[in-house]
C-alpha positions, 0 to 999 in steps of 0.5 A: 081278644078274650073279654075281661071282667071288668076292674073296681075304679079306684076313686081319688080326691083332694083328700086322697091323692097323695097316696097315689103319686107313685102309679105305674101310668100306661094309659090316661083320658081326659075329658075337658070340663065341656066333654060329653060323657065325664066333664073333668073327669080323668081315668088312669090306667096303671101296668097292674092293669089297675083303673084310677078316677079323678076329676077336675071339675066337680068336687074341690081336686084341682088340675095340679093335683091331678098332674101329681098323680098323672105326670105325663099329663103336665106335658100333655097339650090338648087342642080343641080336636086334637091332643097337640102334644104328648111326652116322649113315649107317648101318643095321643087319640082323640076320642071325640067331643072334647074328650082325649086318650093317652097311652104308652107307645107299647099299649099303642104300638100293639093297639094301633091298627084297631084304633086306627080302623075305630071309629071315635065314638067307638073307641070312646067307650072300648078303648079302657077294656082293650088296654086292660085286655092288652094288660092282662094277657101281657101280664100272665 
């Protein structure tokens, strides 16, 4: 897969959120307030290849702000290992350390067989630059 430049990430807060309620979501990961890496921290990842940040654990943004912007994320359970549960139409991966992806089964059904052969830490830090390099060549 061709290498992109990577996307500005679209900060969002409890000042800002509302303006973001309607995205495109194809993909999200969050990070429990314990994870390595981001604690709290959830990116999301629109059809427009556009990349959102929030977190729920620094700054005043609560977990319900957050399922506003990221609606699958309401129907999501995450286990300690796992994530336990996802909407219709999506899958879960886990990531590693507390930390979960969630992506729709048309980003997950073309990105499997190289997710399946990753390993977490790996897919940790790859799995935003293939899904956008997944959106792009879709979109042109």
């Amino acid at each position: 897969m061709e290498e992109i430049v990577m996307n500005k990430v679209i900060n969002i807060d409890e000042k800002n959120y509302c303006d973001y309620v309607n995205l495109n979501v194809v993909a999200f990961s969050l990070a429990y307030g314990g994870a390595m890496g981001s604690p709290g921290e959830i990116l999301v990842v629109t059809k427009e290849a556009l990349v959102y940040r929030m977190n729920y654990v620094y700054g005043n943004m609560t977990i319900e702000m957050c399922d506003e912007v990221c609606p699958q994320l309401k129907d999501c359970e995450f286990g300690m290992f796992d994530v336990d549960k996802t909407p219709i139409g999506w899958k879960g991966v886990r990531l590693g350390f507390g930390n979960f992806l969630v992506l729709s089964d048309p980003i997950y059904n073309t990105l499997k067989d190289e997710i399946l052969d990753m390993s977490v830490d790996i897919l940790y830090s790859r799995w935003l630059e293939m899904t956008l390099n997944l959106l792009r060549t879709d979109i042109s």
